[in-house]
C-alpha positions as CSV (number, residue, x, y, z in Angstrom):
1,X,0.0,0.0,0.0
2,X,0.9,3.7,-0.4
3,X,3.6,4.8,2.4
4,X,5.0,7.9,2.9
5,X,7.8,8.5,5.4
6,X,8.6,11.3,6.6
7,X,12.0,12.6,8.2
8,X,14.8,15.1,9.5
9,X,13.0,17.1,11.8
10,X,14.0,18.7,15.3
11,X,14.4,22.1,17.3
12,X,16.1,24.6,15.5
13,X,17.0,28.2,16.7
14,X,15.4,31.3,14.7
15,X,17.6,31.7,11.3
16,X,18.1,28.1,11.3
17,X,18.1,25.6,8.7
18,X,16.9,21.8,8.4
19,X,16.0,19.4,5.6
20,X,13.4,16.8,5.6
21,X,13.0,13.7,3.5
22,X,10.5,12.0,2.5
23,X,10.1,7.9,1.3
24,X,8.1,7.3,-0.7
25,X,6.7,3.3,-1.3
26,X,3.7,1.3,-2.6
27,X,3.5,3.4,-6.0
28,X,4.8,4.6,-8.9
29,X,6.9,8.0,-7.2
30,X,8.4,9.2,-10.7
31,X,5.0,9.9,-11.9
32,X,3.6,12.1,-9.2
33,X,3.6,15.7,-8.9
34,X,4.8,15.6,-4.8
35,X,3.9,18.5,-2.3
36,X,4.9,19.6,1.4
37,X,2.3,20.3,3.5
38,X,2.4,21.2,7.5
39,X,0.4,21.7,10.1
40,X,0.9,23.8,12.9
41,X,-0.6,23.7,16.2
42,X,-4.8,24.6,16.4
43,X,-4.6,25.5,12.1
44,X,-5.9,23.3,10.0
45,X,-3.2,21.5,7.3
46,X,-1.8,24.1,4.7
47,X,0.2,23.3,1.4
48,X,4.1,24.4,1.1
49,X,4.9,23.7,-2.3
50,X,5.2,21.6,-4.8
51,X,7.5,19.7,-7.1
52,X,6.3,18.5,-10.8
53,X,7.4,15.1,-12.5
54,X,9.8,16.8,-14.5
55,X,11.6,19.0,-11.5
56,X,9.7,22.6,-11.7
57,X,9.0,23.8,-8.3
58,X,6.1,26.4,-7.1
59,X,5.8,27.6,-3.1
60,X,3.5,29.5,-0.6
61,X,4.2,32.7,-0.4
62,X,5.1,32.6,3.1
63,X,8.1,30.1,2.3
64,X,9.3,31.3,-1.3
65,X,12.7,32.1,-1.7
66,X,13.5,30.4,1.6
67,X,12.7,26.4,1.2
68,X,13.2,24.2,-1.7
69,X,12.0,21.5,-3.0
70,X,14.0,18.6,-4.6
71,X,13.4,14.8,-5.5
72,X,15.5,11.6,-5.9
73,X,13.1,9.6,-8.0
74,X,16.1,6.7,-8.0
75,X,15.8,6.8,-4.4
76,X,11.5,7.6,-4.3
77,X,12.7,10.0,-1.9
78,X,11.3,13.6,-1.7
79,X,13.5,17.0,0.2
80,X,12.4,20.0,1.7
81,X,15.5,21.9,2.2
82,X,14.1,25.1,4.8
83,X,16.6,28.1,5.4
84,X,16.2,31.5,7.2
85,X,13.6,29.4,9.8
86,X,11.2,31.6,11.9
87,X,8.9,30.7,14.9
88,X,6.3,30.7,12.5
89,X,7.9,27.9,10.7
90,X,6.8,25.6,13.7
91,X,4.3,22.8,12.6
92,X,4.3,19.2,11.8
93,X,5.4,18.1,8.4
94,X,3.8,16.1,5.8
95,X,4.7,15.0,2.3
96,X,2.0,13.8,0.2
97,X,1.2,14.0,-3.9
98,X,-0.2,17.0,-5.7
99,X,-3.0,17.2,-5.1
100,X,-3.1,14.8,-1.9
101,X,-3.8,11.6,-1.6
102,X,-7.0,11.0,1.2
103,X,-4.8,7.8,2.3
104,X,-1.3,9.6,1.5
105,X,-1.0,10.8,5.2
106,X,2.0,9.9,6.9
107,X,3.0,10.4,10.7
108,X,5.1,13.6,9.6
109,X,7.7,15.0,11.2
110,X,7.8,17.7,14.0
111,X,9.9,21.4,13.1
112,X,10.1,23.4,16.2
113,X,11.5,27.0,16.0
114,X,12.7,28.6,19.2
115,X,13.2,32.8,19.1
């Protein structure tokens, strides 16, 4: 069945960077548009960005020019590369496809940014 895996997270000061992964099993991953999604605590789910089959890239414009998205499709493995963090930056983590999958959702993985 469909697994995503997601990784990399922690507690990072303000102006901090980290990078997630995400593995990807139980389909076809070089076919898929992927996205990043997070939720922070009492918000409902919101989308990051995106990456296309063929590697072009869009964001949230509260995230552009800051995180980037990259994939390993030899690997099924899925990055969110996140610079210049902020305390608003604090949420769990999700990888999904683009548009989401209902049964796509993972555990995700917790970012914490202290000020």
């Amino acid at each position: 069945q469909v697994q995503l895996v997601e990784s990399g997270g922690g507690l990072v000061q303000a102006g901090g960077s980290l990078r997630l992964s995400c593995v990807a099993s139980g389909f076809t991953f070089r076919i898929y548009s992927m996205g990043w999604y997070r939720q922070a605590p009492g918000k409902q789910r919101e989308w990051v960005g995106a990456i296309s089959i063929n590697g072009g890239t869009n964001y949230a414009d509260s995230v552009q020019g800051r995180f980037t998205i990259s994939r390993d499709n030899a690997k099924n493995t899925l990055y969110l590369q996140m610079n210049s963090l902020n305390p608003e930056d604090t949420a769990v983590y999700y990888c999904n496809t683009q548009p989401p999958w209902r049964t796509g959702w993972g555990q995700g993985t917790q970012v914490t940014v202290s000020s």
